[in-house]
N, C-alpha and C positions, 0 to 999 in steps of 0.2 A: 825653267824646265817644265816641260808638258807633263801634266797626269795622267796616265790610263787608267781608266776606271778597271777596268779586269786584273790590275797591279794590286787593286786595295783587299786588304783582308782585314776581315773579324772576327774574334778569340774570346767567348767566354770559357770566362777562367775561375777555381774558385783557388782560394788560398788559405791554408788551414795554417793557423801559429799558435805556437805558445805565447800568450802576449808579455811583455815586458811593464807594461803598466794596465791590468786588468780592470784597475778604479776606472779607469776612462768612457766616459759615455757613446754612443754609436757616432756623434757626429764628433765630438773631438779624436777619438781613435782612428773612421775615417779620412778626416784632416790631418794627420800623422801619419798616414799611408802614402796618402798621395802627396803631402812632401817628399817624404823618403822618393818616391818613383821621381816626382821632378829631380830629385838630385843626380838620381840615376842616371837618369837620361841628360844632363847636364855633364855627369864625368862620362857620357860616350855608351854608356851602356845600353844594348837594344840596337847599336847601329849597326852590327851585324843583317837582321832583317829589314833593316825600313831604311829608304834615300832620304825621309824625312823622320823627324819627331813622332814617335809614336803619339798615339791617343790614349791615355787610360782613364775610364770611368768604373768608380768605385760607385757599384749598384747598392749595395750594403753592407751592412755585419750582423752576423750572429755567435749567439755561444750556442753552440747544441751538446757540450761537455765542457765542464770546470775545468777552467786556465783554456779551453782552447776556444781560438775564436775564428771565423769562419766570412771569407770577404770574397764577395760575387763582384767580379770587374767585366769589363769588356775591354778590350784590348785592340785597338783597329792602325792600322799602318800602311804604306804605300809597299808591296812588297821587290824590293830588288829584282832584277829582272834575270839573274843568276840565283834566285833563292831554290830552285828545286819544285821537286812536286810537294804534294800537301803532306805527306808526311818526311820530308825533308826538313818542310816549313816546323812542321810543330815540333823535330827536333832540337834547332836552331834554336826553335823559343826557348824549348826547356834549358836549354845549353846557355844562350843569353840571362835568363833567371839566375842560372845557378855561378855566372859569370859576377852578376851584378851583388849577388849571397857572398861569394867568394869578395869580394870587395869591399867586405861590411857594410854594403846598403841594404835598408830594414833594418837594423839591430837596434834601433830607436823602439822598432814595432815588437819584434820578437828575442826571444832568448836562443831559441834554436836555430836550427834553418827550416826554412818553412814548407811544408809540401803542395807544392802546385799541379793542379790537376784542370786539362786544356779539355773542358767539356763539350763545345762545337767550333767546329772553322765554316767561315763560308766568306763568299766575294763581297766585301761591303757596301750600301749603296751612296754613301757621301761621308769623306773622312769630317769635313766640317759640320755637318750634323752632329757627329760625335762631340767634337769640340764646344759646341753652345751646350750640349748635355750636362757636360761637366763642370 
């Protein structure tokens, strides 16, 4: 299947939780995230927006308030050619998020449900750049 590059998009995203295990250091807590998303995306979740596997890179974490922690990703995918305009797209995202919450993925990560907040979209310029990223 052909790629068009003006299909692909990019989502920084930040994700604020309550964490489920706090003791955790930046890089194993990380590592617990981005499991959880492989799984995700493993039971289907995300294929709503994307013909393929999403991309997600966990840029970092921080606590900027006790128990909560605070995870800057990027998010890039090939987007369906039925996805809509961009705010269609970021719908969809949040809808897929709260799809994938609704399905107990993260619950490893967090206690609650977590709030996600899609800080820029724009047209990506190579999903595989993402991928060596991560």
């Amino acid at each position: 299947m052909a790629m068009h590059l003006h299909a692909l998009k990019r989502y920084e995203i930040e994700l604020d939780v309550i964490e489920r295990r706090p003791e955790l250091d930046d890089r194993a807590a990380i590592a617990l995230l981005r499991d959880e998303f492989a799984l995700a995306i493993n039971a289907s979740h995300f294929i709503a927006l994307s013909e393929d596997d999403p991309a997600i890179a966990i840029a970092s974490r921080t606590v900027p308030q006790e128990g909560v922690a605070r995870y800057a990703l990027t998010f890039e995918f090939t987007a369906r050619p039925h996805a809509g305009s961009e705010g269609e797209i970021v719908a969809l995202l949040h809808s897929e998020f709260q799809r994938a919450i609704n399905a107990s993925q993260l619950w490893r990560v967090c206690t609650e449900d977590p709030t996600v907040t899609i800080l820029t979209g724009e047209r990506a310029g190579s999903l595989a750049q993402l991928r060596h990223a991560a």
